[in-house]
C-alpha positions as CSV (number, residue, x, y, z in Angstrom):
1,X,-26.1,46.7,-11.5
2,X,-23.1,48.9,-10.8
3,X,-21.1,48.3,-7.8
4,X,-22.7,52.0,-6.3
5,X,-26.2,50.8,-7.1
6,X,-25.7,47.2,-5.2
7,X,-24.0,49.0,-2.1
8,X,-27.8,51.1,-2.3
9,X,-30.1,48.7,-3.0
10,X,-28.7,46.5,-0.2
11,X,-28.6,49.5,2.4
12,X,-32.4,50.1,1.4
13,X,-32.8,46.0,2.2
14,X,-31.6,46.6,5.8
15,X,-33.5,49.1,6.6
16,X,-31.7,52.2,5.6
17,X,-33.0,55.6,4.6
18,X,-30.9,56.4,1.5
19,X,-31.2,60.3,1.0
20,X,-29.5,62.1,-2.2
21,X,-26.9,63.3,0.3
22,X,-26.1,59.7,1.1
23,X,-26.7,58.3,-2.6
24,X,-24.4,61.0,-3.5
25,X,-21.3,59.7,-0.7
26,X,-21.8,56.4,-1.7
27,X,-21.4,57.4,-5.2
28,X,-18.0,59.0,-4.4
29,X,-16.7,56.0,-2.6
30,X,-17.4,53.9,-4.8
31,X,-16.3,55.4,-7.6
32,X,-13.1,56.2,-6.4
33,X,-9.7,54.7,-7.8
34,X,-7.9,55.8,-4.2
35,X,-8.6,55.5,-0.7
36,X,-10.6,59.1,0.8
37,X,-10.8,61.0,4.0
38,X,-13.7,62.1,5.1
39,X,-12.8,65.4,4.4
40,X,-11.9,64.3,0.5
41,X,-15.1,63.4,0.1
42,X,-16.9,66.1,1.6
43,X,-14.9,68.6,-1.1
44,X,-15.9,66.1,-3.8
45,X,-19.4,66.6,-2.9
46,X,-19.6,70.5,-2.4
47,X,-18.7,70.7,-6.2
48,X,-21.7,69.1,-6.5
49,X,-24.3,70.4,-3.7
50,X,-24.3,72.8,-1.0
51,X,-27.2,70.3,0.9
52,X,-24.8,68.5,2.9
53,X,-23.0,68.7,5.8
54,X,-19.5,67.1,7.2
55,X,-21.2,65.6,10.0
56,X,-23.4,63.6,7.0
57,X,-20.3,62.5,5.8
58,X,-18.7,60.8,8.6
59,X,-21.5,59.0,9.2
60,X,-22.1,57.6,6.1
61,X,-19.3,56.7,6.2
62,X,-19.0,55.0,9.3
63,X,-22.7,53.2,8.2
64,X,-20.5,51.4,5.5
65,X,-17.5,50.4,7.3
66,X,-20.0,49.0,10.0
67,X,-22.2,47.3,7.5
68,X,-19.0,45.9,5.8
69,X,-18.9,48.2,2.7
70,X,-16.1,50.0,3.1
71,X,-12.5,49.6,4.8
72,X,-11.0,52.4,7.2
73,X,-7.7,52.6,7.4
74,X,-5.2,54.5,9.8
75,X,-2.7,56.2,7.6
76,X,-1.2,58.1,10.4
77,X,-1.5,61.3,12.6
78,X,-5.3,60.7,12.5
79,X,-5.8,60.3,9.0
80,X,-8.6,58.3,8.4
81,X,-9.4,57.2,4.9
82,X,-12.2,55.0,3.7
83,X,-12.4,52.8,0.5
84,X,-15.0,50.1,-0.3
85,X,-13.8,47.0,-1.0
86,X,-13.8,46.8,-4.9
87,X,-10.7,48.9,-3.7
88,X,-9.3,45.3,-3.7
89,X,-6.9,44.0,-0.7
90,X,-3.7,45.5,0.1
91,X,-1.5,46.5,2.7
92,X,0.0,50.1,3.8
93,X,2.9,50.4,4.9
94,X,3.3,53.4,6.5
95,X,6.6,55.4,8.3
96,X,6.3,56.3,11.2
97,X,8.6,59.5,10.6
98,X,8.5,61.0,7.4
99,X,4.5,59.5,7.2
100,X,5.4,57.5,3.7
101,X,2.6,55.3,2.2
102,X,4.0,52.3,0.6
103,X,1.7,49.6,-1.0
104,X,2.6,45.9,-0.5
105,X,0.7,42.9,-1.8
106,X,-1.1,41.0,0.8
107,X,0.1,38.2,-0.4
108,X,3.5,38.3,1.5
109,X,0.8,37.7,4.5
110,X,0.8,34.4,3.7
111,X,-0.7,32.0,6.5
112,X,-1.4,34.7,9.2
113,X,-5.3,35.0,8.9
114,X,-5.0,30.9,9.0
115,X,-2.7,31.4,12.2
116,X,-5.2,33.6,13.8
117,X,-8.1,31.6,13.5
118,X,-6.5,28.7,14.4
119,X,-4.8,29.8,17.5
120,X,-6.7,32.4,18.9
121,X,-10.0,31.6,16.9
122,X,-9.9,35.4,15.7
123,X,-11.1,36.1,12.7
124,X,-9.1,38.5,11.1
125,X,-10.2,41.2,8.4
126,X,-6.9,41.6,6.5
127,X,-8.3,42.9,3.0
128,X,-7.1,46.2,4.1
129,X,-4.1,46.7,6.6
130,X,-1.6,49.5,8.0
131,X,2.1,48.7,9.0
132,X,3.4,51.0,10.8
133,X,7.1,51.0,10.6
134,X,10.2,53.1,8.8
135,X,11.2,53.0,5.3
136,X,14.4,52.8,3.6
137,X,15.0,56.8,3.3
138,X,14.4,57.2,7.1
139,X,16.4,54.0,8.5
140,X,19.6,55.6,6.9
């Protein structure tokens, strides 16, 4: 079963309604190679169907971030973007001046989810994480 079809089939097993509209969000999520905005997947869909709305998309979206589906990340000034996470973990380094998105491997993280837990018993979700911060080109 594809990736799309488990995210589905396991909505459906908690009780969601899955309309096309939603199958068809999913479907861009999940398909995706790159993280989306709402917006991003909203013009995805209209290529495909006029019988959906923004307002769909947000919370669909929203349903698989809370359902633990998706990641949402803050890329700044208010960009939200979603992936699920077959996305695979990684960080985002982001400037805070000229809004630069730098990917860093979450392995430089080391022991801090460890840390967390161990001494503030906080369970930290770091599959997907935004620095915020200034790059090279701007610290000059």
């Amino acid at each position: 079963m594809s990736h799309c079809h488990t995210i589905i089939s396991t909505l459906r097993e908690r009780g969601y309604r899955i309309t096309p509209q939603r199958e068809m969000v999913i479907g861009v999520i999940a398909h995706a190679d790159h993280h989306l905005s709402a917006e991003e997947v909203f013009s995805a869909l209209k290529t495909r169907t006029q019988a959906t709305n923004i307002a769909t998309v947000y919370r669909t979206l929203d349903m698989l971030w809370e359902e633990g589906f998706a990641c949402r990340n803050d890329l700044s000034e208010g960009k939200i973007v979603y992936a699920t996470h077959e996305h695979g973990p990684h960080i985002h380094l982001v400037c805070r001046f000229c809004n630069q998105v730098i990917d860093a491997d979450p392995v430089i993280l080391g022991t801090l989810g460890e840390d967390l837990n161990n001494q503030h018993k906080f369970a930290a979700d770091l599959q997907h994480l935004s620095i915020f911060g200034i790059c090279t080109e701007c610290q000059i």
